[in-house]
C-alpha positions as CSV (number, residue, x, y, z in Angstrom):
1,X,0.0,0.0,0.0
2,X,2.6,2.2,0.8
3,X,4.3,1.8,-2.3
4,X,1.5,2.7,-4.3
5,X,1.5,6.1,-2.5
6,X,5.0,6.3,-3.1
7,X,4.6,6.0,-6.4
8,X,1.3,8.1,-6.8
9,X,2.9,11.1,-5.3
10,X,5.9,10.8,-7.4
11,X,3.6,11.4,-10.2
12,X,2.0,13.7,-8.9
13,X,4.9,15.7,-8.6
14,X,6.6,14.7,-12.0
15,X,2.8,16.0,-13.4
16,X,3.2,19.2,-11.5
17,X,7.5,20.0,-12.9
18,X,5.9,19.6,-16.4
19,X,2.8,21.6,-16.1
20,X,4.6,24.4,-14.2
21,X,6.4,25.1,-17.4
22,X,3.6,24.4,-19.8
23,X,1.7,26.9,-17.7
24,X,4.6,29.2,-18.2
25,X,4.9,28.7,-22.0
26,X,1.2,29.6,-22.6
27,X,1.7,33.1,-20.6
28,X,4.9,33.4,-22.3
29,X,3.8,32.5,-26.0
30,X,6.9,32.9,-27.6
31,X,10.5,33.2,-26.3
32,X,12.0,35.5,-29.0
33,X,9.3,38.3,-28.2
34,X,12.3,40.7,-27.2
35,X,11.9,44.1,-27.9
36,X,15.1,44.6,-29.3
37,X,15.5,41.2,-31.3
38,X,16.2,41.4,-35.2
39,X,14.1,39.0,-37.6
40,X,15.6,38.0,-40.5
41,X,16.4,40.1,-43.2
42,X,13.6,40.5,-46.3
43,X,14.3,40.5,-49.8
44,X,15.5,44.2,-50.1
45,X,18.3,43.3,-47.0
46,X,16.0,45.5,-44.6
47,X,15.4,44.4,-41.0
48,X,12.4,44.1,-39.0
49,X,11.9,44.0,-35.5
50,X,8.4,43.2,-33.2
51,X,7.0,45.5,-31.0
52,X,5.9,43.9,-27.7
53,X,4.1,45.2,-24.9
54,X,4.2,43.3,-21.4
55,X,5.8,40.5,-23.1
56,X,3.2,40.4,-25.9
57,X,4.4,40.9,-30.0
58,X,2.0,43.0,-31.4
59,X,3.6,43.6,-35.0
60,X,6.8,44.2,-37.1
61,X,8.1,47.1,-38.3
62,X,9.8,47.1,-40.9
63,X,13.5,49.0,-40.7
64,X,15.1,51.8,-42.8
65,X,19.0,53.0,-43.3
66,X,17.9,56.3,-41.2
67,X,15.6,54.4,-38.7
68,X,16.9,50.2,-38.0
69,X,13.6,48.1,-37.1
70,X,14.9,48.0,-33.7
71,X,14.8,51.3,-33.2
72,X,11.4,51.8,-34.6
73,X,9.8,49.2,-32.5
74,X,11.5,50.7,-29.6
75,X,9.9,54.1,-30.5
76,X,6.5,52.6,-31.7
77,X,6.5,50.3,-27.6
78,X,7.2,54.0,-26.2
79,X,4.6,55.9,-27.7
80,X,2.0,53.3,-27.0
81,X,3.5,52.8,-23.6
82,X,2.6,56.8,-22.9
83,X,-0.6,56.7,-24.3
84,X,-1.7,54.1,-21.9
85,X,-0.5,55.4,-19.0
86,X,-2.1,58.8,-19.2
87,X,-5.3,57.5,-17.8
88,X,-6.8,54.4,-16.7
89,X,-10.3,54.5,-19.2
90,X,-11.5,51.4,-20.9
91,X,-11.5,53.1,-24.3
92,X,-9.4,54.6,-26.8
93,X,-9.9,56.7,-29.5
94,X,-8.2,55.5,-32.7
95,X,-8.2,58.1,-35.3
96,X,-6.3,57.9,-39.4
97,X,-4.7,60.4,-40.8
98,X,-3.7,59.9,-44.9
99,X,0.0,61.4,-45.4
100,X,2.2,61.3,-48.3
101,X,4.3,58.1,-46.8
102,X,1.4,56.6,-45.5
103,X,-1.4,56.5,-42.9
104,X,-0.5,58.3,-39.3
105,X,-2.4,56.2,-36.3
106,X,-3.0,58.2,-33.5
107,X,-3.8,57.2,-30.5
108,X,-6.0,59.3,-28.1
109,X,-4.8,61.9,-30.1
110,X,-0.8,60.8,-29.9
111,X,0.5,59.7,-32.4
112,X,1.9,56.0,-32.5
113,X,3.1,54.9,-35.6
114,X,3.3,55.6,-39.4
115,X,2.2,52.8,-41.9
116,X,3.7,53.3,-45.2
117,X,3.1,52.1,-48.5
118,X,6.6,50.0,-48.6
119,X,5.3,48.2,-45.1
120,X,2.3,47.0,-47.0
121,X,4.1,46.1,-49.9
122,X,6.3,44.1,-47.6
123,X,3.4,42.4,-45.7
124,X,1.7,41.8,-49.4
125,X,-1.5,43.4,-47.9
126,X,-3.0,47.1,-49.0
127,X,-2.1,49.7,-47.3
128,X,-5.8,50.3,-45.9
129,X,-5.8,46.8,-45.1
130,X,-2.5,46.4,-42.7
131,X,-3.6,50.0,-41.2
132,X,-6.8,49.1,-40.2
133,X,-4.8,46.0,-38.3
134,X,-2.3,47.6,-36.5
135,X,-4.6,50.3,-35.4
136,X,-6.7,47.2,-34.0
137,X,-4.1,45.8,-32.3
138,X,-2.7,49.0,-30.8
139,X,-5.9,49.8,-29.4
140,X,-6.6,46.0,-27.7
141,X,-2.9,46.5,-26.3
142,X,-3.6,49.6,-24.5
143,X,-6.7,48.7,-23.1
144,X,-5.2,44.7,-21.9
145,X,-2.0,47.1,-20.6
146,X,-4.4,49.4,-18.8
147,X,-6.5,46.8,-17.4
148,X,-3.4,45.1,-16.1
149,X,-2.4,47.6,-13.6
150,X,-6.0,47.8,-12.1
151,X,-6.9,47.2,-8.7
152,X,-9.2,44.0,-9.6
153,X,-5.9,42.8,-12.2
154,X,-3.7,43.3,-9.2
155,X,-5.7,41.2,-6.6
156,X,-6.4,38.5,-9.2
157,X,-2.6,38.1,-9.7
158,X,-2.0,38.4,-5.5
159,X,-4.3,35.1,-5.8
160,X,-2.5,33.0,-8.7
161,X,0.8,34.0,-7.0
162,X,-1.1,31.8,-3.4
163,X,-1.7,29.2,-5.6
164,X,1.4,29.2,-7.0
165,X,3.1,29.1,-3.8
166,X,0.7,26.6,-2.0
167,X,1.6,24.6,-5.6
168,X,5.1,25.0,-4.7
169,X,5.3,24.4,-1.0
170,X,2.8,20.9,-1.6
171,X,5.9,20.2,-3.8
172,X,8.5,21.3,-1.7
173,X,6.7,19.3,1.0
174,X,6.5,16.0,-1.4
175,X,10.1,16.4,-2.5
176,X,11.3,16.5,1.5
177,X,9.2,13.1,2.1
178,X,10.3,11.6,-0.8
179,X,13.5,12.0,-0.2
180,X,13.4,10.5,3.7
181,X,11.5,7.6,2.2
182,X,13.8,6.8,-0.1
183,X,16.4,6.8,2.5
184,X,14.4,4.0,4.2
185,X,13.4,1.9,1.2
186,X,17.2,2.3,-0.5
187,X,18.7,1.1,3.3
188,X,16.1,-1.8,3.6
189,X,16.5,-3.1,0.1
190,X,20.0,-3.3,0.0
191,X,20.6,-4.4,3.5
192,X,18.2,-7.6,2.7
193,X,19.7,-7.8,-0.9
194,X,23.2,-7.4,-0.5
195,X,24.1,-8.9,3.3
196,X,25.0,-12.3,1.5
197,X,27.0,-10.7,-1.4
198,X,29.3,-8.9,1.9
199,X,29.7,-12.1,3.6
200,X,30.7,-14.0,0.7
201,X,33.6,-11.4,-0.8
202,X,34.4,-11.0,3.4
203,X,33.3,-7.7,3.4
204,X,35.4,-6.3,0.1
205,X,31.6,-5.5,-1.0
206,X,29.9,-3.4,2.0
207,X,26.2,-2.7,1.6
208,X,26.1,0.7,3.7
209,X,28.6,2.0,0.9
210,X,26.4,0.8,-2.0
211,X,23.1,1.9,0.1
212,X,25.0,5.2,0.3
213,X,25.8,5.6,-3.5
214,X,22.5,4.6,-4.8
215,X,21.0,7.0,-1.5
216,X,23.8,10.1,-3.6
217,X,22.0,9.5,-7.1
218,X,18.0,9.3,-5.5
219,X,19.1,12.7,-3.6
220,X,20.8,14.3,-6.5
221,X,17.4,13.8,-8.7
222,X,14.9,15.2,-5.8
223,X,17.8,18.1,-5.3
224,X,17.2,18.9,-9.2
225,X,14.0,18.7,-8.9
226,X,14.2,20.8,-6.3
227,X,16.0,23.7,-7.7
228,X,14.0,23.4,-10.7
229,X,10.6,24.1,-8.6
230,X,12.0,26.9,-7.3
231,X,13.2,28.6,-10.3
232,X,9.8,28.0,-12.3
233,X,7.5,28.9,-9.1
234,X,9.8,32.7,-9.2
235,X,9.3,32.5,-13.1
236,X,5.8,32.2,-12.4
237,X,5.3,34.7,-9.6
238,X,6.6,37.3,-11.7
239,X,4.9,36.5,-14.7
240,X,1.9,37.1,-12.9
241,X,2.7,40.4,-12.7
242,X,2.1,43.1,-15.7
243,X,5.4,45.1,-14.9
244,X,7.6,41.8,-14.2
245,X,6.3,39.8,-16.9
246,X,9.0,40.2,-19.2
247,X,12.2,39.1,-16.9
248,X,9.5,36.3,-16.2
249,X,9.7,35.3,-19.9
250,X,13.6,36.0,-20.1
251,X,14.0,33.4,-17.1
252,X,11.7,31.0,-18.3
253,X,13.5,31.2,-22.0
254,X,16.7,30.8,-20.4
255,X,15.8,27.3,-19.3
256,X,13.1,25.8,-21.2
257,X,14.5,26.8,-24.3
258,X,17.6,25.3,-24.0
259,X,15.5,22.1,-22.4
260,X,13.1,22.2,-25.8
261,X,16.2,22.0,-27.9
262,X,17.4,19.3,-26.6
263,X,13.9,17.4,-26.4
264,X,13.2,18.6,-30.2
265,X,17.0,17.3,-31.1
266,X,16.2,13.8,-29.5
267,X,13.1,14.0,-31.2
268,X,14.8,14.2,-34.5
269,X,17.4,11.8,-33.9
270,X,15.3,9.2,-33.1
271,X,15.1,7.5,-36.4
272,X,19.3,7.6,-36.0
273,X,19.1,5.8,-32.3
274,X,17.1,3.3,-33.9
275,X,19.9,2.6,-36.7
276,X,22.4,3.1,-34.0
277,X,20.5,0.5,-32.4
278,X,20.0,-2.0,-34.8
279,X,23.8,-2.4,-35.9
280,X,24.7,-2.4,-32.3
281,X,21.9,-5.4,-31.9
282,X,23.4,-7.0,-35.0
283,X,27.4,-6.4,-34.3
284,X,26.3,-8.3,-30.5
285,X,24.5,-11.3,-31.9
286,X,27.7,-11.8,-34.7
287,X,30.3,-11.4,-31.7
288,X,28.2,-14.3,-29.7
289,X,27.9,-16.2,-32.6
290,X,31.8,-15.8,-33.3
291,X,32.2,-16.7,-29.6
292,X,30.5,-20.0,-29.9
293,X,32.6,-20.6,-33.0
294,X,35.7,-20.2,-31.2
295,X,34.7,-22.1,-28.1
296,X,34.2,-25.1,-30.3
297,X,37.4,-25.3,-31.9
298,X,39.5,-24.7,-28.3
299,X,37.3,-27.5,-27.9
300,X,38.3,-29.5,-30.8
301,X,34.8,-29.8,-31.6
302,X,35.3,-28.1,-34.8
303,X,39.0,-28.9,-36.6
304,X,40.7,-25.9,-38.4
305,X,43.5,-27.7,-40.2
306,X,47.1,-26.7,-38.5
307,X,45.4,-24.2,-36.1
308,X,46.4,-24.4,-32.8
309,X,44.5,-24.6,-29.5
310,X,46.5,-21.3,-28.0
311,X,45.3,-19.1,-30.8
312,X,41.7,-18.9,-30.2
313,X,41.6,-16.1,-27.9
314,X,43.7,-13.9,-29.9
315,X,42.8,-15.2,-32.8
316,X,39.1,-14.3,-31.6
317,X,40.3,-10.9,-30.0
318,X,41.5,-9.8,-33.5
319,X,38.2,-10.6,-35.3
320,X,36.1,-9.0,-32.4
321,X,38.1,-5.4,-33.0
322,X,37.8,-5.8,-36.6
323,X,34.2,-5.7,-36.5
324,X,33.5,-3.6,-33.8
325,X,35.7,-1.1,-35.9
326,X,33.4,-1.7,-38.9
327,X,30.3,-1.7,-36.7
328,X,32.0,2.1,-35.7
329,X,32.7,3.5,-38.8
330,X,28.6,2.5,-40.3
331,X,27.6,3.9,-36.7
332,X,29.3,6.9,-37.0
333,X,27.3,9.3,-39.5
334,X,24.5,8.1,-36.9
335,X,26.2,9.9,-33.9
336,X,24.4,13.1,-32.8
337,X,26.9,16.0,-33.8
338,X,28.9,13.8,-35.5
339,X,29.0,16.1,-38.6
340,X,29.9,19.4,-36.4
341,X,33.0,20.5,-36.8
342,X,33.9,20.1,-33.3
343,X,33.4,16.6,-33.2
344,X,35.5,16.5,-35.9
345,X,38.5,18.1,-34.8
346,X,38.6,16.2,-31.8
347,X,38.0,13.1,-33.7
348,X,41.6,14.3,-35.3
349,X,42.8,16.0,-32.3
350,X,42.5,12.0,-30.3
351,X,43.9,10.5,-33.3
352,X,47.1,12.6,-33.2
353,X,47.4,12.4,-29.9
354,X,47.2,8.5,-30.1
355,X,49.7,8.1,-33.1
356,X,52.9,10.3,-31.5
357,X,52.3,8.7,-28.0
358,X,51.4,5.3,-29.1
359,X,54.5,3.9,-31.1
360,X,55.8,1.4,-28.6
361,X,52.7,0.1,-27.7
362,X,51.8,-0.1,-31.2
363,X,55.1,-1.9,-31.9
364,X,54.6,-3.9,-29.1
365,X,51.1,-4.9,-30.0
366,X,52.6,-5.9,-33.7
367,X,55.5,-8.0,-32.1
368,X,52.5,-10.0,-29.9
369,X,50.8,-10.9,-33.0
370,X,54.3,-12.4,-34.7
371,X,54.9,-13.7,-31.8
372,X,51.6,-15.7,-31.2
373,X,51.5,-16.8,-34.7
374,X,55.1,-17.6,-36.0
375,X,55.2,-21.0,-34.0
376,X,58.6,-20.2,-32.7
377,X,57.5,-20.1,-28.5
378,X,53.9,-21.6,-27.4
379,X,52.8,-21.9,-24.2
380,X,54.7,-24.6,-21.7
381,X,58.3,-24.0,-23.5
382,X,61.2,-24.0,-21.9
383,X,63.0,-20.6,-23.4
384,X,65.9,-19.0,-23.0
385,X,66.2,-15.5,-24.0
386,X,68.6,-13.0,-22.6
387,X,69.7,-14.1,-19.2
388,X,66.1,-15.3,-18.4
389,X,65.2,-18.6,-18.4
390,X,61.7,-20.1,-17.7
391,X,58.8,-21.5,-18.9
392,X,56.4,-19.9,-21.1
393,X,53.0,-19.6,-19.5
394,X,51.4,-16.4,-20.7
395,X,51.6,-14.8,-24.5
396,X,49.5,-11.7,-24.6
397,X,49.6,-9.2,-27.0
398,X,51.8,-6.9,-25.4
399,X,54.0,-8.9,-23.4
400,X,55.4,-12.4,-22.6
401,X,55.2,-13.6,-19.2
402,X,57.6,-16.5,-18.3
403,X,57.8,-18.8,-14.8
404,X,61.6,-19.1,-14.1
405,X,63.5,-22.2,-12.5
406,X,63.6,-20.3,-9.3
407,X,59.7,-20.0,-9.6
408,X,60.0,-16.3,-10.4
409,X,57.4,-14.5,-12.9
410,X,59.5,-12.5,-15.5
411,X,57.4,-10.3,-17.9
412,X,59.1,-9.7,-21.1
413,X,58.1,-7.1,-23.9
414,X,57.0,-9.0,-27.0
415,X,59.1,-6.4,-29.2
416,X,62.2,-7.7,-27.5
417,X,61.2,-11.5,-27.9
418,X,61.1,-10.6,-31.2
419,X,64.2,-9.2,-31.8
420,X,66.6,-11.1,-29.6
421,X,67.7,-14.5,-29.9
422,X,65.2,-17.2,-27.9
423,X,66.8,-20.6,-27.2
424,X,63.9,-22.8,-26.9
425,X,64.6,-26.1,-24.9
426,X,61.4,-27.5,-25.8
427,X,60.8,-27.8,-29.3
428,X,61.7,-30.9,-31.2
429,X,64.0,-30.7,-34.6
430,X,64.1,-34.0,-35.9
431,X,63.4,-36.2,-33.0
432,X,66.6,-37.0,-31.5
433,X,65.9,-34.8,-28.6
434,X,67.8,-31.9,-26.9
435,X,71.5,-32.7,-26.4
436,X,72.8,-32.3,-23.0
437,X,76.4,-31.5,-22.1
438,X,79.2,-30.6,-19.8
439,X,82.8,-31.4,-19.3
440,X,85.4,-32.7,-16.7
441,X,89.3,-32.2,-17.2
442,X,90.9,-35.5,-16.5
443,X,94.8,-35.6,-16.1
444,X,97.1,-37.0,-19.0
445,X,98.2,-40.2,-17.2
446,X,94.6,-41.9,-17.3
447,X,93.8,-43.7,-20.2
448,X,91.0,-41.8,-22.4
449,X,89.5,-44.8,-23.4
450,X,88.8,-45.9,-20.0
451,X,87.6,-42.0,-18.9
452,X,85.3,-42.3,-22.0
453,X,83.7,-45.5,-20.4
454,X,83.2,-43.9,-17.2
455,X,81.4,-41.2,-18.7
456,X,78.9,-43.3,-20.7
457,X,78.6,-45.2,-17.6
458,X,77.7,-42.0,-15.7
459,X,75.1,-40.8,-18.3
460,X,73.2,-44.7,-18.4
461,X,73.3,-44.7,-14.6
462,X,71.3,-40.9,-15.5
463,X,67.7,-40.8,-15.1
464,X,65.8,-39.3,-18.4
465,X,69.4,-39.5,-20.8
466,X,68.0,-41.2,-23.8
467,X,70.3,-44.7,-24.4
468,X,69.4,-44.6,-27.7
469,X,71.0,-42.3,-29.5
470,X,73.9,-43.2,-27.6
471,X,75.8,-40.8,-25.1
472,X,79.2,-40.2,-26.7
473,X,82.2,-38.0,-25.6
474,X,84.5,-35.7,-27.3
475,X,87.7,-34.1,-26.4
476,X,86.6,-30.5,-25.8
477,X,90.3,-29.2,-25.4
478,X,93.8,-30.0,-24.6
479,X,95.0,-27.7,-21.3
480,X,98.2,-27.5,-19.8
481,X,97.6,-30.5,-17.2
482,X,94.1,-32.7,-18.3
483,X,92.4,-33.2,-21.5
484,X,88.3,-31.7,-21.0
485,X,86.1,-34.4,-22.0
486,X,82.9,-33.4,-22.7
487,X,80.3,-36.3,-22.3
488,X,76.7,-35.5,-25.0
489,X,74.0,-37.2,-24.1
490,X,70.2,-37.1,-25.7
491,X,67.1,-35.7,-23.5
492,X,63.6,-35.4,-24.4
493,X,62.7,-33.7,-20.9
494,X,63.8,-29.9,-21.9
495,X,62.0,-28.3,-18.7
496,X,64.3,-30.5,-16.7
497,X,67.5,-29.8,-17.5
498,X,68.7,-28.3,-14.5
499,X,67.6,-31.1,-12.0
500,X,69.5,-33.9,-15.1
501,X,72.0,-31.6,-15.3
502,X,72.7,-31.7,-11.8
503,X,72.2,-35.6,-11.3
504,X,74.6,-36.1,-14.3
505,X,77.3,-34.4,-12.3
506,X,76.5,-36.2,-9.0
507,X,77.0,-40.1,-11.3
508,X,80.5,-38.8,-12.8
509,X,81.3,-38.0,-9.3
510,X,80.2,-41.6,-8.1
511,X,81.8,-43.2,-10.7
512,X,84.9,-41.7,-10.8
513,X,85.5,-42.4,-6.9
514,X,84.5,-46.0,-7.4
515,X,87.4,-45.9,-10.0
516,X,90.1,-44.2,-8.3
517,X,90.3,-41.4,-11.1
518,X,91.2,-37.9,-9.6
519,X,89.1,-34.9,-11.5
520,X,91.6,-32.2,-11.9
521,X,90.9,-28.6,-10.4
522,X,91.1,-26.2,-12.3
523,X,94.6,-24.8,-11.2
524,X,97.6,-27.5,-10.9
525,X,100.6,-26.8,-8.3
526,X,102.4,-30.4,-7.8
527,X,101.4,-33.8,-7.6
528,X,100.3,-35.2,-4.4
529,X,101.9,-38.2,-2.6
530,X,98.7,-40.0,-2.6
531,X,95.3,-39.2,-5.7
532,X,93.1,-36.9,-4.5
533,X,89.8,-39.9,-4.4
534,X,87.5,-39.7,-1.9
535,X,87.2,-42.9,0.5
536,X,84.5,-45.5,-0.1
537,X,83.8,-45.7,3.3
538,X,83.3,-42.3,5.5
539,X,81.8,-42.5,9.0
540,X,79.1,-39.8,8.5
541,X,75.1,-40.5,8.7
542,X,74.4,-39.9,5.4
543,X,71.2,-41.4,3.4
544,X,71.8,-44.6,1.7
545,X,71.5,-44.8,-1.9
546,X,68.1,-46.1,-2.7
């Protein structure tokens, strides 16, 4: 029940802001009546001007080179202007006087205007004809403007101005409940709505500060409102009265018609809302229909020949800007203002701005797109590139993001994975697998057939070293005290070369020892009195081999 109130006195008051106007319009008549407003210029390039009288147009005069049409109104408004206030009868005599440019009015014996022969031509009427008009009108205009400043005038405007102002304060009064019930509603709505959205994101999402923004918009509407009763309801008091009627119409043009324009421009863009409509209807339908597309070939529903799985989303991110750009350049003769000039020239004004400041982005963006589509780096690899190592497990378009041994997330620019040189550990060549390596310098007094052995031996006793191909070893260098052997060995496990790597080392190690073979240092001195090999037996609580 009490939202139906609600609601009833909401219309109430929305009746009352558009009749308060209305009301004011039909007093008004027409916003350009200003006494000292030009009209557009006739065939002969003379201007003509209205003369109004307490905000009402009688007629146009036409202008001269000696006398502009402002002018003449101004003088024609004065004369009548005297003539009614010299006394406050209910009649006038209106009397004609022929003259060689014309017909004289007079106007209780005043006179108020001159109608020439070149006014009648103008108004395509006969002279007798437009006389007998004016002379009509001026006399209606003096009487309405004596009548105005009567007594019984007077008291009839004191009682539109009460109810006026009981109109205003009932809305004034409506607008102040409103807004207190909103308060409630808004605050009981979102509490009930909203208490199981705070829990859920542990309070991230607070429903007094949504309450509180939606509480901002409701109270910046009834504060419009607000304003906008008050300015109308002082329009309208002092419209009521004959001497303030014209700032009356001056206020109320300064608002409504700026307000008409823009209802009269929606108006006539209507018809373009409805194309704007229709190709943004169409341009969503094709993107969702795109979407499914794209959906089922990451799904491998749908098979595209050699197109792989990770380019669907930028594969489908490319297509979706190419035809919202299209949908944009059929939408945009549709635009309101979209032919002005200013809309123009900021058009080119964003586009300069975006070429000069966008050339590493754009560059960037570019790279992405080689990037994603050569079929050099995909998502999982192991890459080297610079002095980063990791695996690949982003490729957007701007940048690369890698995970690093060290579980580390290394963001590299796609223009400089372009241009520098990417060692990818994962990628197969021609099946063998990557070929591991690293080397030991051995002393000249061992037999290189027998170090060869141990090597082999090291890289079989090597989890994930391929036996087939065959580990083999070749003499790396020939140094001042050891020959470097450098034992090769195949892998198909590129993301786990350090870890192979490191158990490769630990074997050669084991095996040497079980073989009394000294690995040189680096450095040699002297020889020792007894090889440098580590005991096979050492008193320490180490694991046991499993």
């Amino acid at each position: 029940m009490m939202t139906h109130i609600i609601r009833g006195l909401s219309c109430i008051g929305f009746c009352l802001a558009l009749l308060i106007p209305s009301y004011a319009l039909a007093q008004a008549k027409a916003p350009d009546n200003q006494p000292v407003e030009e009209v557009a210029p006739v065939d002969d390039g003379v201007f003509r001007a209205p003369v109004i009288i307490d905000g009402e147009e009688l007629f146009l005069v036409r202008g001269s080179t000696a006398l502009p049409g402002t002018e003449r109104a101004e003088l024609v408004a004065g004369r009548i202007t005297t003539v009614a206030e010299a006394n406050d009868t209910r009649s006038v005599e209106i009397s004609l006087e022929s003259v060689d440019l014309g017909t004289e009015i007079f106007a209780d014996g005043v006179l108020i205007t001159v109608v020439t022969n070149a006014d009648a031509a103008l108004e395509q009427l006969d002279t007798a004809v437009l006389t007998k008009l004016q002379a009509d009108v001026i006399r209606k205009a003096i009487i309405a403007y004596r009548f105005a400043r009567t007594d019984e005038a007077r008291l009839h405007s004191i009682f539109v101005v009460a109810g006026w102002t009981l109109a205003f304060i009932l809305f004034t009064t409506v607008i102040i409940w409103l807004k207190r019930r909103f308060k409630i509603i808004i605050d009981t709505l979102v509490h009930r709505h909203f208490e199981s959205v705070e829990s859920v994101t542990n309070s991230h999402v607070q429903a007094d500060a949504i309450a509180a923004l939606i509480r901002f918009g409701v109270n910046f509407i009834l504060l419009s409102l607000l304003f906008l009763g008050i300015y109308y309801y002082l329009s309208l008091i002092l419209l009521s009265f004959a001497e303030t009627r014209y700032v009356a119409q001056l206020l109320l043009t300064y608002v409504t018609r700026p307000v008409l324009n823009i209802l009269i421009g929606f108006v006539l863009y209507i018809p373009n809302l409805i194309t704007l409509a229709i190709i943004g209807f169409l341009t969503t339908y094709v993107l969702k229909g795109l979407r499914v597309f794209f959906d089922a070939v990451a799904a491998g529903t749908f098979v595209i020949g050699d197109f792989e799985k990770h380019w669907v989303n930028p594969t489908y991110n490319i297509v979706r800007a190419v035809l919202i750009m299209i949908a944009l350049v059929f939408a945009f003769p549709y635009i309101p203002g979209s032919d002005s000039a200013a809309f123009q020239g900021l058009t080119l004004l964003v586009g300069a701005m975006l070429s000069l400041g966008a050339n590493s982005v754009v560059g960037n963006m570019l790279s992405g797109l080689f990037v994603i589509y050569r079929r050099s780096t995909s998502i999982g690899d192991r890459i080297k590139i610079g002095e980063h190592t990791g695996d690949v497990i982003q490729i957007k378009l701007m940048e690369t993001h890698l995970k690093s041994i060290k579980n580390e997330l290394i963001s590299i620019p796609n223009a400089q994975l372009l241009n520098s040189e990417v060692i990818n550990y994962s990628k197969k060549i021609d099946g063998s697998g990557l070929l591991l390596h690293t080397t030991v310098g051995i002393g000249y007094e061992e037999t290189p057939a027998k170090i060869e052995a141990m090597l082999i031996e090291a890289a079989h006793r090597t989890k994930d070293l391929k036996t087939r191909p065959a580990p083999f070893v070749l003499w790396a260098g020939l140094a001042d005290y050891a020959i470097n052997y450098q034992i090769n060995a195949y892998t198909t496990r590129g993301t786990s070369i350090p870890r192979i790597k490191s158990d490769l080392h630990k074997h050669i190690v084991a095996v040497f020892n079980e073989n009394k073979v000294q690995i040189m240092t680096p450095s040699y001195i002297a020889d020792t009195e007894e090889p440098k090999i580590a005991e096979n037996e050492w008193d320490g609580e180490l694991a046991t081999k499993n």
